[in-house]
N, C-alpha and C positions, 0 to 999 in steps of 0.2 A: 780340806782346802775350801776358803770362801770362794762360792761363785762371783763370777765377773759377769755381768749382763749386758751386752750389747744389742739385746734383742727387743728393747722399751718404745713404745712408740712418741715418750714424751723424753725431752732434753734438762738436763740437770742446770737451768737457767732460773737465776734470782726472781723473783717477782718484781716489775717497773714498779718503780717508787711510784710514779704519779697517779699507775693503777691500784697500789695498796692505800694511798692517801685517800684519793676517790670511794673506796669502797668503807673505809674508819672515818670517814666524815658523814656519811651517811647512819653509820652504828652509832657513830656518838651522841647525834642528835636523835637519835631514837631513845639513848640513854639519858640524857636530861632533859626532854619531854615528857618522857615515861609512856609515850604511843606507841602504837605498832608501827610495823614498818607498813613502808605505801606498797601496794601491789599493783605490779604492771599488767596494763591492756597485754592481753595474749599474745598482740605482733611485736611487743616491744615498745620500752620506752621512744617517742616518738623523738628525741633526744638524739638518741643511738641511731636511730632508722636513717634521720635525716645524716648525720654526720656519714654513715654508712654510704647512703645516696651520694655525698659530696666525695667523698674521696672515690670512690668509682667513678665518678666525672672528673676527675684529677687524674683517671690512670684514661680516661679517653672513651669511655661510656657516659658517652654526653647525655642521651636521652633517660639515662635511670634518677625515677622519682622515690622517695620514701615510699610510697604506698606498696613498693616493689620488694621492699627488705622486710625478711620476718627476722626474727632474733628467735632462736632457738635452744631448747637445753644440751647445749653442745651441736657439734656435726653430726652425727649417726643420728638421733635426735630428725634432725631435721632433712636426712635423706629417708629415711622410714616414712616421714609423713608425705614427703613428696612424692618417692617412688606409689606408697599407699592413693596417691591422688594419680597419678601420671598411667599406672600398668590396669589393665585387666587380668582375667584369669587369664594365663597362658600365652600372652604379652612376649615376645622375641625380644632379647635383648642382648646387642654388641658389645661386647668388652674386650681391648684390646689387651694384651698379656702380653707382658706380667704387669702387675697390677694390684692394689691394695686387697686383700684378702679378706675384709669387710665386706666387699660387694658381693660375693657369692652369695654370703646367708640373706644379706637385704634382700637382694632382688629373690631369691628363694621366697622366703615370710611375705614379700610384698604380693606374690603369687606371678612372677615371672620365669620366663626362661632364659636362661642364661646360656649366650652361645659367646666362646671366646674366639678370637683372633690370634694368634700368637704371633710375635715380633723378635729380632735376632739383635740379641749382642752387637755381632760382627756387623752391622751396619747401624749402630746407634740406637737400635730401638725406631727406625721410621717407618712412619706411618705413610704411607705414599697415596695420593688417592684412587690410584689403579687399584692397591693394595685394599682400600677402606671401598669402590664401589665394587669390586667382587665380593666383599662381606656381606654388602645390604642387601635385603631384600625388600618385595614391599611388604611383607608381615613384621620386620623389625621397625618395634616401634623407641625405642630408647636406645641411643650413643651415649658409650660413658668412657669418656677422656678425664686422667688426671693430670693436670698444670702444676706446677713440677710435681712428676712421677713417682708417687710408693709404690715400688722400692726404687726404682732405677736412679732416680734424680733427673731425668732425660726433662727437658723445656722445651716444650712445641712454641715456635716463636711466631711473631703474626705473621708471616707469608705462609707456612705451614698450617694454620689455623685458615687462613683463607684459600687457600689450597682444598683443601678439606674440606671447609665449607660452601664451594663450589658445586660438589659430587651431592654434598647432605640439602643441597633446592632441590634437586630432582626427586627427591622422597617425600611426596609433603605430609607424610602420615607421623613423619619421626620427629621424635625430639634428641635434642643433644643437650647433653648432662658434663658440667664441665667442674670435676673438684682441685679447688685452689687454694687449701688449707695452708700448704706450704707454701704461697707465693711473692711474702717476703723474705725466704731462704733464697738467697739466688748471689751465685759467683759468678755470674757469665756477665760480659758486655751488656747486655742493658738489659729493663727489669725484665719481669713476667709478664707477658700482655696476658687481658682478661679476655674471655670469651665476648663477656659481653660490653666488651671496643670493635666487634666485629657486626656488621652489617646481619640483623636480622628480619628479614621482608615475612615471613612466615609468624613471626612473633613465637618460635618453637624452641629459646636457648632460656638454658636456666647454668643458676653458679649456684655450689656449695662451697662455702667457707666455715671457718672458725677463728679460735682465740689461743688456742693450748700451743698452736704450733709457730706460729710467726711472730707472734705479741708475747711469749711468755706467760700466757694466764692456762696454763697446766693447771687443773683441779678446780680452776673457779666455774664448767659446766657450760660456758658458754660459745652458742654457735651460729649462724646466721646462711640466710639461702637470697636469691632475687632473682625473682621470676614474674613473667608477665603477669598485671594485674590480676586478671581471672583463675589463674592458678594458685597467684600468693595468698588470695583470699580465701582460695580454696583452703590451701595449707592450714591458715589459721582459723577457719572454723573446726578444721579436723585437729589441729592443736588445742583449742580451747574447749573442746568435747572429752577430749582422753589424759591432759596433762593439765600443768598448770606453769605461769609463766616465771621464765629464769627471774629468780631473784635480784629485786631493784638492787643493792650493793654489788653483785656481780656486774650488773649490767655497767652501773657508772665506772666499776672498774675499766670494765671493756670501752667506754664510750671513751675514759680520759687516753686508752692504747692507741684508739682508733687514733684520736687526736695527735699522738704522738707515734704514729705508725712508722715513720720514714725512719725516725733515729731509734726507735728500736729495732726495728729491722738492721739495721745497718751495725749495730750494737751488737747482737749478737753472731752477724756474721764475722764481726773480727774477734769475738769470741773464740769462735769454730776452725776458725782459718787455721790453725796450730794446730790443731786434731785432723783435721781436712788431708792436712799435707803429711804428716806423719803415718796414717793408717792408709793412706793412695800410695807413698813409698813403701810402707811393709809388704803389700802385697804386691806392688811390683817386683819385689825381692824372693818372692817366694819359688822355687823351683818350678818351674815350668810354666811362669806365668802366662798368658797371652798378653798382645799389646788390647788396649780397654783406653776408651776415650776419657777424659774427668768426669762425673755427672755436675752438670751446671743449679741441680736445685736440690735442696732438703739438705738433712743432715745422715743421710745415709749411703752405703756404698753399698753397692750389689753385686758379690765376687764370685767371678767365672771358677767353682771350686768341681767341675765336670770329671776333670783330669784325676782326682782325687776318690772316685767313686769306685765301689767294689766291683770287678767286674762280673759278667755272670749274672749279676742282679737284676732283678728289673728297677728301672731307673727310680721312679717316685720311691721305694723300698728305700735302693741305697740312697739317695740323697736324705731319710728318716735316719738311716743308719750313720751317715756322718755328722748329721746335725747333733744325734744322740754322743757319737763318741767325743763333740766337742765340746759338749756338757760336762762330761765325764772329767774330760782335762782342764776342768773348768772355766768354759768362755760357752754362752747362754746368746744364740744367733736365732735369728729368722730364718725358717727352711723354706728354701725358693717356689718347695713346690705347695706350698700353702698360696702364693702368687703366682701360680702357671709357669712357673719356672725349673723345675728340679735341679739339684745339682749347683744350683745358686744359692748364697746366703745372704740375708741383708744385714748388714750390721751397723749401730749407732754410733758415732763419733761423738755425740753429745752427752759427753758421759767426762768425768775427771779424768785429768791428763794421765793423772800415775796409775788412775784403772787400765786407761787404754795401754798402755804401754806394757802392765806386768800380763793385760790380757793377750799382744799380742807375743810374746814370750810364747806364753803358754798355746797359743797357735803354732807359732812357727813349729815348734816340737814337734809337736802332734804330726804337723802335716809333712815334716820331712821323714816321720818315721813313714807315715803311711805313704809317699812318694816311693821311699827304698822299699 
């Protein structure tokens, strides 16, 4: 039996046309000149930087200048370098759970500690600031929120972002780290507000983004950060010291996305919307569902699969243990508790209809044997 993988952290989305023209206009002329290609300044085509800067003043981060955006080889890419600038040795750092499973090794390598937060299903995943100022302390030096949520899809909206950042003046030793890779995914009433459209007197917020997940440039490597001057620079002397910069045809790729950000955002959410609603009903159907809010961001669902655990077990074990038998009946998930979660699976919707479908067959099976 071929596996069916929902477990991908990229969507089986066409590449924008005006990002593949972009990027074969560049090779062609490399081709009938017979030159090499131009090699971009370490922060990025100043192109990109600026176009970067402007549509961030278009979501209501008025005060972001180019000098503020580095363009990086991808997002991990360019949390490595920032964390490597932001932590010292043994650096406190908040992570609210569940959460992208990336951050454990970063801040690990980057030579932090990593202390989690965990957050509940049954009331959305919120973060309350009663909730987030009994986490801090003054030795936590890094908050790291993700806009919309791997895995949950949960969207902190801006009164909840200001809420929150209310509690985060009182610390002025911290900084907050806000990743918004997926922040043109979004089904909720209005967009993703950015961290930074929010009031920062401290000069302490920084945003991770990229290309692969909201623009459709899966595989072209590119990723981008904006943070206060004196950091960004920092960044890019430490990027220019240990790497070398994303290749100029990626870049214009990325630049003509940026350009066209809105209608491919919007483009692939009606994509999605048919997978959305098909995989949110199969698992409402499944025996003993709980009732589960929609998640408003990404292309993933994150299923309360608790009820389905061996008992007896210790939990993180069996939740290995069903992720593994669901392998087996072949359907390829995210084990929750790689995100602080056990017991949970993420799974992609961004995947072809008649995957999902025969994939969730092959779920439902499984899981009604294991109910009975």
């Amino acid at each position: 039996m071929q596996p069916i993988t929902l477990a991908s952290g990229y969507g089986n989305f066409a590449v924008p046309e005006v990002a593949l023209a972009a990027a074969s206009q560049a090779l062609e002329a490399a081709r009938q000149t017979g030159e090499p290609l131009a090699v971009s300044p370490a922060a990025g085509l100043p192109e990109l930087r600026e176009a970067l800067a402007r549509r961030y003043c278009q979501r209501g981060a008025t005060g972001v200048v180019a000098e503020q955006v580095v363009v990086t080889s991808g997002a991990k890419t360019g949390l490595f370098a920032l964390l490597s600038e932001l932590l010292r040795p043994g650096d406190d750092v908040l992570l609210p759970t569940p959460n992208w499973f990336g951050f454990f090794e970063l801040v690990r390598r980057t030579g932090g500690v990593l202390r989690t937060r965990p957050l509940a299903a049954a009331d959305n995943y919120t973060l309350t600031p009663e909730t987030l100022r009994a986490a801090l302390t003054p030795a936590t030096r890094l908050l790291i929120l993700s806009n919309p949520n791997n895995p949950t899809g949960r969207v902190y909206s801006r009164a909840e972002w200001a809420a929150l950042l209310a509690v985060t003046t009182d610390f002025p030793q911290l900084w907050v780290l806000s990743d918004e890779i997926y922040e043109g995914i979004c089904f909720g009433a209005v967009p993703v507000p950015t961290l930074l459209a929010l009031p920062d007197p401290g000069q302490r917020h920084v945003v991770v983004s990229g290309f692969s997940k909201s623009l459709a440039l899966a595989g072209w490597g590119v990723g981008c950060l904006v943070a206060p001057l004196a950091l960004a620079r920092a960044v890019v002397a430490r990027l220019f010291a240990t790497g070398v910069a994303v290749p100029v045809p990626a870049q214009l790729a990325a630049l003509a996305a940026t350009r066209h950000a809105e209608e491919i955002g919007a483009g692939l959410c009606a994509q999605l919307t048919p997978n959305r609603e098909l995989l949110l009903a199969a698992l409402a159907a499944l025996p003993g569902a709980p009732a589960t809010v929609a998640p408003e961001g990404t292309y993933y669902i994150f299923a309360d699969f608790t009820r389905f655990l061996t008992a007896g077990v210790p939990v993180v074990e069996a939740s290995a243990q069903l992720v593994q038998r669901l392998a087996a009946a072949g359907v390829e998930v995210v084990d929750g508790a790689t995100c602080g979660a056990p017991g949970f699976v993420r799974m992609s919707y961004a995947v072809a209809e008649a995957e999902l479908r025969e994939a969730l067959v092959r779920l439902r099976k499984l899981l009604a044997a294991v109910w009975t």
